[in-house]
C-alpha positions in Angstrom: 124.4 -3.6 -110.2 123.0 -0.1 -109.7 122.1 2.3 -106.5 119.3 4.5 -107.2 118.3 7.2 -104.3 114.6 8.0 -104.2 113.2 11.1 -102.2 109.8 10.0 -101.2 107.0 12.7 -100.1 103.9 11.7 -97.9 105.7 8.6 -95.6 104.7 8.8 -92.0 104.5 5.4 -90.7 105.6 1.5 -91.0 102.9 0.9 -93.2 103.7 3.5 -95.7 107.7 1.7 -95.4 105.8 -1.7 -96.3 103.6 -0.5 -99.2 106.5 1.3 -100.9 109.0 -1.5 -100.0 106.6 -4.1 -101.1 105.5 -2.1 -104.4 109.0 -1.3 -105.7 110.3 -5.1 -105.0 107.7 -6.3 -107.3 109.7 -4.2 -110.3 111.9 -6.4 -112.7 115.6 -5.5 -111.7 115.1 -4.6 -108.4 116.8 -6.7 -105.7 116.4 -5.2 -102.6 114.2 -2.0 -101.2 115.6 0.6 -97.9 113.8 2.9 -96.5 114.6 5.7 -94.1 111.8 7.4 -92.5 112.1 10.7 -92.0 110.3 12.0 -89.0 108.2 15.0 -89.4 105.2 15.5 -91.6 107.3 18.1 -93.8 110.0 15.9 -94.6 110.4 13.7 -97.3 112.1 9.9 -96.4 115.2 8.1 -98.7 114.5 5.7 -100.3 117.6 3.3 -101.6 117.0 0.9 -104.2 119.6 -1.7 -105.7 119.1 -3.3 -109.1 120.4 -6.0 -111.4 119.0 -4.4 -114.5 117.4 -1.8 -116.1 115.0 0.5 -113.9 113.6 3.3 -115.4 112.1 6.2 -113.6 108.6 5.8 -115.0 108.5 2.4 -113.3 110.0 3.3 -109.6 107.4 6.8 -110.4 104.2 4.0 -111.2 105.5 2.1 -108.1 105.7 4.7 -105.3 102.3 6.4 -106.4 100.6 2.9 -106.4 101.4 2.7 -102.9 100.0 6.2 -102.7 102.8 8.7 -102.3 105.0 11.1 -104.5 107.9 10.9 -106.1 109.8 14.0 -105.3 113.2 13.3 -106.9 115.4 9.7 -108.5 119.4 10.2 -108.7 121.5 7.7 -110.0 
């Protein structure tokens, strides 16, 4: 099992939490999706995601911009 931090550009809303959250659950090897909102339109939000295999930055990339946002930065 795996934590990977996401820093997420363009989330303003609960919407935006549910498109992301929904979009990166659907990922092989992720188990569960949290999401802290940042508040302001210049900050980016966290993004935690916890896996049970291999994730690889391409996928969690594909899924945050098909929800329709950026990908600013993935540590491990």
């Amino acid at each position: 099992m795996a934590n990977i931090n996401l820093e997420v550009k363009g989330m303003t809303c609960g919407h935006c939490v549910m498109s992301v959250t929904e979009e990166l659950s659907e990922i092989s090897g992720v188990d569960t999706v949290s999401v802290d909102l940042a508040t302001g339109e210049d900050q980016n939000s966290n993004v935690s995601v916890t896996t049970s295999g291999e994730v690889t930055d391409d996928a969690l990339n594909d899924a945050i911009a098909e929800a329709g946002f950026e990908l600013v930065s993935v540590s491990r």
